[in-house]
VOGU-3710 file (C-alpha; in Angstrom, 3 decimals, decimal comma):
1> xxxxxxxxxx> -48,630/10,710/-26,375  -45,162/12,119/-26,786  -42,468/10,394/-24,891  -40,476/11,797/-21,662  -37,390/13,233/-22,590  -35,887/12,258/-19,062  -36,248/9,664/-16,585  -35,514/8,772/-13,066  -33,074/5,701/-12,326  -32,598/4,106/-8,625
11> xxxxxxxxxx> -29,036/4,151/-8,143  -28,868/1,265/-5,701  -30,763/-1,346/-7,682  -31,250/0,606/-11,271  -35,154/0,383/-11,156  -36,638/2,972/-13,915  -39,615/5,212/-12,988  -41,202/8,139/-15,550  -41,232/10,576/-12,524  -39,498/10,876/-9,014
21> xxxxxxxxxx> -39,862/9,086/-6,540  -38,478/9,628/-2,483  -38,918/5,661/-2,194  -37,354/3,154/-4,465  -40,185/0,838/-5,313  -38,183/-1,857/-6,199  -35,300/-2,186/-3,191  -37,125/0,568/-0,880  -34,030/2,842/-0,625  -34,612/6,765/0,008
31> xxxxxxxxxx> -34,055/9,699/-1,895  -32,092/7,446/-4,425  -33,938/8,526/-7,760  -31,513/10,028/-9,917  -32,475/12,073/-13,185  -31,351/10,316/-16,494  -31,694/12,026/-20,188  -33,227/9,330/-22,560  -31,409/9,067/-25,811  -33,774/7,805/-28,526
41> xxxxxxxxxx> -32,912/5,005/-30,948  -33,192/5,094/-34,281  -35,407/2,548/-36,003  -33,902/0,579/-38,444  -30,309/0,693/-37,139  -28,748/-1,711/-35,444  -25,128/-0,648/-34,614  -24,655/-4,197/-32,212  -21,822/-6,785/-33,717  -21,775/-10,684/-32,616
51> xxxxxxxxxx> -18,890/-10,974/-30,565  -18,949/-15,073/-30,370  -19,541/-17,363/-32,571  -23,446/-17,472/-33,396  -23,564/-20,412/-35,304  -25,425/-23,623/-33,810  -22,881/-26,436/-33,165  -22,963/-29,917/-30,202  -21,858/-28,779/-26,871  -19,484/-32,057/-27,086
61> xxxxxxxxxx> -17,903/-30,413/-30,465  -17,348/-26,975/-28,415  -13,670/-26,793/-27,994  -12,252/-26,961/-24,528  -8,614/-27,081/-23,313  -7,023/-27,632/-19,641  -5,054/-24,492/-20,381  -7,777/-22,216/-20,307  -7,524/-22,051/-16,551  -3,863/-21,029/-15,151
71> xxxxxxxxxx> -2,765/-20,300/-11,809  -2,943/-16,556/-10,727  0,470/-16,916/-8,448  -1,280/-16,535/-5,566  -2,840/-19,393/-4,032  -5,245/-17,910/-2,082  -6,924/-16,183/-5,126  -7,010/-19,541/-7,040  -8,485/-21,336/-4,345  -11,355/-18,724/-4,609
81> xxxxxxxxxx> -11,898/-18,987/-8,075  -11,996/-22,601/-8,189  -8,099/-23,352/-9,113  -7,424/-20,361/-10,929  -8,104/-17,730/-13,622  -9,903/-19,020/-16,679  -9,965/-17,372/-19,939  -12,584/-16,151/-21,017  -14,265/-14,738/-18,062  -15,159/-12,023/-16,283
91> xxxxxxxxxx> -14,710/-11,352/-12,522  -16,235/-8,454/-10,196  -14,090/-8,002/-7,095  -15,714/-5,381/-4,146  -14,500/-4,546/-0,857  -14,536/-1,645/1,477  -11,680/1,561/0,634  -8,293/0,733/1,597  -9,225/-3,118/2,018  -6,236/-4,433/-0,977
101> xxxxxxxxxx> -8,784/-4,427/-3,710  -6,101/-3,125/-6,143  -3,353/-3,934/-4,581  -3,827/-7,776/-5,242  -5,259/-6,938/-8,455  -1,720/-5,492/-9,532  0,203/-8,496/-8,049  -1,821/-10,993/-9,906  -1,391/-8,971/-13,367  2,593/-8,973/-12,787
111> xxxxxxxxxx> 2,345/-13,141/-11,912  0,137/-13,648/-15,206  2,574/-11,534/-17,024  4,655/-14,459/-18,082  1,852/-16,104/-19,183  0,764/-13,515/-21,665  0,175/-9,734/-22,258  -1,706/-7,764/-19,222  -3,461/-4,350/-19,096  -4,277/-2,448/-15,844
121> xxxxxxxxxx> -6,700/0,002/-16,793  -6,847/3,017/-13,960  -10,142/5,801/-14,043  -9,238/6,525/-10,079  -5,293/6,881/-9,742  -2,709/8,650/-12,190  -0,158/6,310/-14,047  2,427/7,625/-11,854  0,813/6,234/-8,186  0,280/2,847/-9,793
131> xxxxxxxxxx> 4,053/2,735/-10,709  4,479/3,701/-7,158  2,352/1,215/-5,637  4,233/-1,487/-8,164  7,460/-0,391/-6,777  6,741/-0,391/-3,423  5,172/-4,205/-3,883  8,858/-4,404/-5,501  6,730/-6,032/-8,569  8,223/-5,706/-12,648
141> xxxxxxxxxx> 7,106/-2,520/-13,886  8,107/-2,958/-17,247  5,614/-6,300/-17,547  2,163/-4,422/-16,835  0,709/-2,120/-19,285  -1,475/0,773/-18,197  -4,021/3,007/-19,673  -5,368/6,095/-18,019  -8,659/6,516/-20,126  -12,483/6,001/-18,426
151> xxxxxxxxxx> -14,000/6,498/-21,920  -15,727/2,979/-22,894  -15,261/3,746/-26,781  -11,623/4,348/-26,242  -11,102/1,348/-23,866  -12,909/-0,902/-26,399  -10,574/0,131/-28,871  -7,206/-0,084/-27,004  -8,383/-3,776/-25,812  -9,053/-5,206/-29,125
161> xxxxxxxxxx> -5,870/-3,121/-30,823  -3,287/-5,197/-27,805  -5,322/-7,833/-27,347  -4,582/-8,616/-23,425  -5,194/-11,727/-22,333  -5,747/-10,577/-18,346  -7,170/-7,184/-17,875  -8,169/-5,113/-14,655  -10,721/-2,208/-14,731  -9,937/-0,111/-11,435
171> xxxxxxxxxx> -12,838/0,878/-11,680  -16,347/-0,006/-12,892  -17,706/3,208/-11,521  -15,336/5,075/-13,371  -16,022/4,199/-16,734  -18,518/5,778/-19,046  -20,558/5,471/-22,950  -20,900/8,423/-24,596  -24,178/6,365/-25,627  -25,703/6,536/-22,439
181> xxxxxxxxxx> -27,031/9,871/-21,494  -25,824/9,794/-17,993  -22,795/10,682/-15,747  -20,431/8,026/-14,783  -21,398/5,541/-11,687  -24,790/5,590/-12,592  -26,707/2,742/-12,300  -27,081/2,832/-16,449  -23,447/3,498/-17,226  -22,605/0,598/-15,001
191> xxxxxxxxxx> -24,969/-1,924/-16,877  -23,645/-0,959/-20,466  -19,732/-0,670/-19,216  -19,856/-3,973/-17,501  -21,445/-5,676/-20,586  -19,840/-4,094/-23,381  -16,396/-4,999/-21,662  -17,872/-8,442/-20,531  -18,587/-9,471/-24,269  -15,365/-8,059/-25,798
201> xxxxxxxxxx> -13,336/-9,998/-23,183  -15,082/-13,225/-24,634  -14,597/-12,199/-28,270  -10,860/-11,768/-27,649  -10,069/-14,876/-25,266  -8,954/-12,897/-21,995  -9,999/-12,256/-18,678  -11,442/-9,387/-17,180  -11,728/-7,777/-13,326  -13,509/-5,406/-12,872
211> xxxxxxxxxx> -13,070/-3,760/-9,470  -15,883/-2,216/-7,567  -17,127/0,295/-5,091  -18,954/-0,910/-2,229  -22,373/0,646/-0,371  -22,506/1,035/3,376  -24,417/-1,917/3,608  -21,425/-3,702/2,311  -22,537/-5,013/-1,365  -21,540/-3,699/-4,238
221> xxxxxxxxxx> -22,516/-0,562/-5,692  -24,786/-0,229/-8,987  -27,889/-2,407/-10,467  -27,584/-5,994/-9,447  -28,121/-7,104/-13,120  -24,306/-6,004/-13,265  -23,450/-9,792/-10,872  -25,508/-11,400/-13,443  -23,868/-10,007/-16,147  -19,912/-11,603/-14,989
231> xxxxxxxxxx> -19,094/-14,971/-14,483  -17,786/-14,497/-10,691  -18,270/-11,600/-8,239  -15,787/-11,871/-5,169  -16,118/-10,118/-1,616  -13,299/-8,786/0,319  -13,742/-8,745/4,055  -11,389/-7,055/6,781  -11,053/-9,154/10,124  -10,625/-7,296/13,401
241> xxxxxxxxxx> -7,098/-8,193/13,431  -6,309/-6,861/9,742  -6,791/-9,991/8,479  -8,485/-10,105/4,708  -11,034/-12,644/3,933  -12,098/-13,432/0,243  -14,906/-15,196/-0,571  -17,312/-15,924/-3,900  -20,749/-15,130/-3,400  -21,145/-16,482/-7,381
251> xxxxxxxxxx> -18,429/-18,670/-9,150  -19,436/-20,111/-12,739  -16,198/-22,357/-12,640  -16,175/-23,409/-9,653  -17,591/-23,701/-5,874  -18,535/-20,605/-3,704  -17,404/-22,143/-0,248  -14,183/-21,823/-0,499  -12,340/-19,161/1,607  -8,953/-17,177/0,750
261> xxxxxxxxxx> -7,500/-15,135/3,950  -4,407/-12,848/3,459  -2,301/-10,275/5,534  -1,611/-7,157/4,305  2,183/-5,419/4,909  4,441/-2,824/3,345  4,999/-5,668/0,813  1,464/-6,294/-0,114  -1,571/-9,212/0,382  0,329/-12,448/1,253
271> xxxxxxxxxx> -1,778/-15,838/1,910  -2,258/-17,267/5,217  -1,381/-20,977/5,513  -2,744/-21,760/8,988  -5,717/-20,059/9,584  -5,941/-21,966/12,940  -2,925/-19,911/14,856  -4,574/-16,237/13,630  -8,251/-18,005/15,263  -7,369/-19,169/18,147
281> xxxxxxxxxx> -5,821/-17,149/21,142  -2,357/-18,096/22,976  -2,603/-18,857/26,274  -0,517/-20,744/28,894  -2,481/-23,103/31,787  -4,919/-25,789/31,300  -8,009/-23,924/32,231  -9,703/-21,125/30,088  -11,191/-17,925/31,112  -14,973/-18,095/31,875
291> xxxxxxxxxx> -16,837/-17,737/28,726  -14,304/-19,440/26,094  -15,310/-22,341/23,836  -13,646/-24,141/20,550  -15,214/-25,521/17,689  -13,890/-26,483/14,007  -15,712/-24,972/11,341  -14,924/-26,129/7,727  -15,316/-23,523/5,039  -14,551/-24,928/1,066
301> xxxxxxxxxx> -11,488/-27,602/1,004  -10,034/-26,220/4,442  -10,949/-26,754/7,955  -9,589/-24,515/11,013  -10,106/-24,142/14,678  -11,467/-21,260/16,078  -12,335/-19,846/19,610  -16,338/-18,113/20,568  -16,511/-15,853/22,918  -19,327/-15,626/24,934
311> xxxxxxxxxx> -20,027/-12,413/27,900  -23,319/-13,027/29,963  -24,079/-9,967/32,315  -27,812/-8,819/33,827  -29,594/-6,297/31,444  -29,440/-2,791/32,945  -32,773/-2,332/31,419  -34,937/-5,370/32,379  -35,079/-7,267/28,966  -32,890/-9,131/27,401
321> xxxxxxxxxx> -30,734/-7,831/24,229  -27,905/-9,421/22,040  -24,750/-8,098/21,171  -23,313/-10,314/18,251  -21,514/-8,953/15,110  -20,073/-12,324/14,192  -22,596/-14,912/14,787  -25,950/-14,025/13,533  -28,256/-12,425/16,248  -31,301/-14,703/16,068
331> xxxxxxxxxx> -29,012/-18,152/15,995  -27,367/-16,859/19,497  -30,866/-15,894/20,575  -32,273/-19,740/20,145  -29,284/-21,411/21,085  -29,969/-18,772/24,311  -33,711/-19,887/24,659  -32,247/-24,193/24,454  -30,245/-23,295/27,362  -32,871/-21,752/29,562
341> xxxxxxxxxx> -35,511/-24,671/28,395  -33,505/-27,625/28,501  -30,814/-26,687/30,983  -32,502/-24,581/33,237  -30,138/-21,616/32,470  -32,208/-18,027/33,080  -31,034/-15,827/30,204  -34,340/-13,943/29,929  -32,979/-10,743/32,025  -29,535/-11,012/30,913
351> xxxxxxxxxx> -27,411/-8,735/28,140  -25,400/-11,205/25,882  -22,562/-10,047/24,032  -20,582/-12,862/21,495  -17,905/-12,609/19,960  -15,429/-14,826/17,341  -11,517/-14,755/18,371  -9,868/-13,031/14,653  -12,989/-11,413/13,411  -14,817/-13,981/10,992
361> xxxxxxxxxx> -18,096/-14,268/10,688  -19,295/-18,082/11,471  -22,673/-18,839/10,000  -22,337/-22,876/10,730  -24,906/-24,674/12,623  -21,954/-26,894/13,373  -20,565/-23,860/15,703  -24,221/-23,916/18,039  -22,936/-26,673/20,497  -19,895/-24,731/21,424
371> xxxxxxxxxx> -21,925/-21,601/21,571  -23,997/-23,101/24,131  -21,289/-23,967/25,961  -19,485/-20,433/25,894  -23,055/-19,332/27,281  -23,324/-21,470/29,833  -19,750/-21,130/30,930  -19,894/-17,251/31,460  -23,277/-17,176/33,159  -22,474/-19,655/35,608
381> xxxxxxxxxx> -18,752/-18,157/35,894  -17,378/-21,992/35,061  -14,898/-22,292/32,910  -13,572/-25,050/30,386  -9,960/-27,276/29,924  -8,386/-25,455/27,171  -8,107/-29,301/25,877  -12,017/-29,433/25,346  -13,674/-28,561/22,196  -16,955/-29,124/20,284
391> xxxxxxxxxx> -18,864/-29,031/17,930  -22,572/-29,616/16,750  -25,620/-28,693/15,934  -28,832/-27,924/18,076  -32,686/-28,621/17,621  -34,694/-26,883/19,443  -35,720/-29,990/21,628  -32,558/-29,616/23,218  -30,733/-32,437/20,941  -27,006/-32,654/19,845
401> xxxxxxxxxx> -27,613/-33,458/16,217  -24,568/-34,622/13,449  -22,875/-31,943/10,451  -21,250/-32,914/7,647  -17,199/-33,650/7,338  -17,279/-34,859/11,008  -13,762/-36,846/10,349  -12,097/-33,295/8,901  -13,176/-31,252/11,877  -12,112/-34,365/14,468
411> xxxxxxxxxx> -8,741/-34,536/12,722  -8,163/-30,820/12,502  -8,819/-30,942/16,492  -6,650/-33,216/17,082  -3,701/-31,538/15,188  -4,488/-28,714/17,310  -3,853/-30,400/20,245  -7,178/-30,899/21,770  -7,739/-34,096/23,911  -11,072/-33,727/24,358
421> xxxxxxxxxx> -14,349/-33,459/22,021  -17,537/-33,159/22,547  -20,128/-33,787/19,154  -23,036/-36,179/18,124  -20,248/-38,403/16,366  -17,806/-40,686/17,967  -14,778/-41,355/15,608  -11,885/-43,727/16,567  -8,596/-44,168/14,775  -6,899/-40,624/16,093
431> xxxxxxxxxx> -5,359/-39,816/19,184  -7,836/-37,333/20,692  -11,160/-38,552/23,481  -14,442/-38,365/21,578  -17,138/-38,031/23,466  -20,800/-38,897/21,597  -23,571/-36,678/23,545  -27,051/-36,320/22,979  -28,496/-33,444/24,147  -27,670/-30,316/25,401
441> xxxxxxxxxx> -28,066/-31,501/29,124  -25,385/-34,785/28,356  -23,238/-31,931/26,553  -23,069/-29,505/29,668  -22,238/-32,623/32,152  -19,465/-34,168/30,130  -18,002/-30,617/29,192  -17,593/-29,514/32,504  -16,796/-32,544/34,405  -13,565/-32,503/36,878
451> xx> -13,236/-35,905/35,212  -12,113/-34,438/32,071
//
């Protein structure tokens, strides 16, 4: 039977069919078949090299030095990637347009420039906007290195003639084989790019970023096999108030809770130290507006205070629907149905719309307690002391139940000036009221209270 001189790739998750398809088998996306020429192989060649060192050795006798990870010169980045940049590796960094994907991708190349030789390798931008952007930044022009080329054989070449030790693809959709019958930001081209330049990095010593496009679903474009392929794939995230978050969804050196949140300005990303006074709102008096709750959440090696917001008004249509772009829709939904079973509180014919003060998305169960609270508070048109907070999780038989580092978020509280918490722990030794409840019904009496 003679072979099929094309075939049909999925350019969301790079799934391979003989003929077209309208439905993606695989990830179920439409009309996202695309038609790929197949280039056959000869038999008998093998044009492949070793890259590392194939030779079978101990893992104790595999050399290993502190110095393979340095700082990045911004501390927000290296608290993402687990303390800094280690060499060898490979990083994928995606993020919506505009969001600072290359603009903190240049700063960190002219910060590693005193630590060795750096390459920022532009398919999207002419050498003469990235010298802009670089002088705008007010970074050292004459320290980063640029190449204008999207051809992977010509790239491959360049990298192992200067032999970089940090190098930035901007970006991985940009970059085609001429072995791989296909245009550029296919699904195919992606794969082979991403490994070719994945594998040289390695045989060389440096450290690659590759920076890519994003779907409308907000993950990153191309077969998946491409975050399986690098060693740690970052996520930029915009915050309603322009605030950039920066997490790991995969880190090979290092955790993926930690989070890094920036500001952007005419002089670039800088870090955020106190992620506390961008979360919570300013306001003078002792008593908040209906609807207004605080919690601690604790996200890698840092813990912050944030506000929920919480708007209960009757459905227009009968039923009951949830608004909620920052707190997951089904956790508001139960913490909704503990309130109307164990408090009494009719939600059943009522809109709900919640909200999180700054724009980040809480996925905690530590963050359900004050939820309930910010529920309760604008349904009943009762609002809290701005010196109460909480925090705590939920079962569904209406119990306040312990999380994890209850000291941090207690402490973090108390910093913050609360007098005043409400959890399922009751910690001594800091100058703040802790107030051990058990249920939700406890919760609701204590939180309220004129005592208070």
């Amino acid at each position: 039977m003679k072979e099929s001189s094309v075939r049909y790739v999925c350019r969301e998750c790079g799934h391979v069919e003989n003929k077209w398809n309208g439905r993606c088998p695989e990830c179920g996306s439409w009309n996202s078949f695309e038609e790929e020429k197949v280039v056959p192989v000869q038999k008998g060649r093998n044009d492949a090299q070793p890259v590392m060192d194939n030779s079978v050795q101990r893992l104790s006798d595999v050399p290993f030095e502190k110095t393979m990870r340095v700082s990045s010169g911004i501390e927000e980045l290296d608290r993402v990637l687990g303390g800094g940049v280690m060499k060898p590796s490979s990083v994928l960094v995606g993020g919506e347009p505009g969001i600072g994907k290359s603009t903190i991708m240049i700063q960190m190349l002219s910060s590693l420039s005193d630590m060795g030789s750096v390459l920022y390798v532009s398919g999207e931008e002419s050498p003469s906007q990235v010298r802009m952007r670089a002088d705008r930044l007010g970074l050292k022009s004459d320290s980063i290195s640029i190449f204008c080329d999207t051809r992977l054989e010509m790239l491959s070449e360049t990298i192992e003639k200067l032999s970089p030790s940090y190098i930035v693809i901007d970006s991985l959709q940009t970059l085609y084989s001429a072995s791989v019958a296909s245009m550029a930001g296919s699904p195919n081209q992606i794969k082979v790019c991403c490994m070719e330049l994945s594998l040289l990095a390695k045989k060389i010593g440096a450290a690659v970023f590759f920076i890519g496009h994003v779907t409308k679903d907000g993950v990153i474009a191309g077969p998946k096999i491409v975050e399986h392929i690098v060693d740690t794939v970052l996520y930029f995230e915009s915050a309603e108030t322009g605030m950039r978050l920066l997490r790991a969804s995969k880190n090979r050196f290092g955790s993926v809770d930690e989070i890094g949140l920036f500001t952007m300005d005419s002089d670039g990303l800088h870090g955020v130290k106190d992620p506390s006074s961008i979360f919570l709102s300013s306001r003078g008096g002792d008593v908040l507006p209906s609807g207004i709750a605080f919690t601690s959440v604790v996200e890698g090696s840092r813990t912050f205070a944030v506000e929920i917001q919480a708007l209960v008004v009757p459905a227009r249509s009968g039923f009951q629907r949830i608004y909620s772009d920052r707190i997951d829709n089904a956790r508001v939904s139960r913490v909704a149905a503990i309130l109307q079973k164990h408090a009494g509180l009719n939600l059943a014919d009522q809109d709900i719309y919640v909200n999180v003060a700054g724009g980040m998305k809480l996925s905690e169960v530590s963050i359900e307690l004050a939820l309930a609270l910010a529920l309760y508070s604008s349904k009943e048109d009762i609002p809290l002391k701005a010196s109460v907070a909480a925090f705590g999780e939920l079962s569904l038989a209406g119990e306040v139940r312990p999380v994890s580092f209850a000291d941090r978020r207690m402490k973090n509280l108390s910093d913050m000036g609360f007098k005043n918490v409400l959890s399922a722990d009751s910690k001594h030794g800091l100058p703040i009221k802790a107030k051990q409840v058990g249920n939700i019904k406890a919760a609701l009496i204590a939180a309220f209270s004129t005592k208070n």
